[in-house]
Phi, psi and omega in degrees: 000175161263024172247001163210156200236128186235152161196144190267151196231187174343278185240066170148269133177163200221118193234132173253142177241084149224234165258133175058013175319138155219135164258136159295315192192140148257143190205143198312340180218032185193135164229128165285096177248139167271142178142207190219088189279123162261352164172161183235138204208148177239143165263130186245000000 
């Protein structure tokens, strides 16, 4: 949606939580998001 973004990784998900988020692009060691991040949290 747009107030959060999750993707999933090796062991887990990486949930980013804010406003107007679009992810833009995953790439193997970067992930590009546009918006107003209010935090990043990895689930394990």
């Amino acid at each position: 949606t747009d107030s959060n973004v999750r993707v999933a990784v090796a062991r887990g998900e990486i949930v980013i939580a804010g406003e107007k988020l679009v992810l833009r692009s995953i790439l193997h060691d970067e992930i590009i998001v546009d918006g107003t991040i209010n935090s990043v949290s990895y689930i394990g």
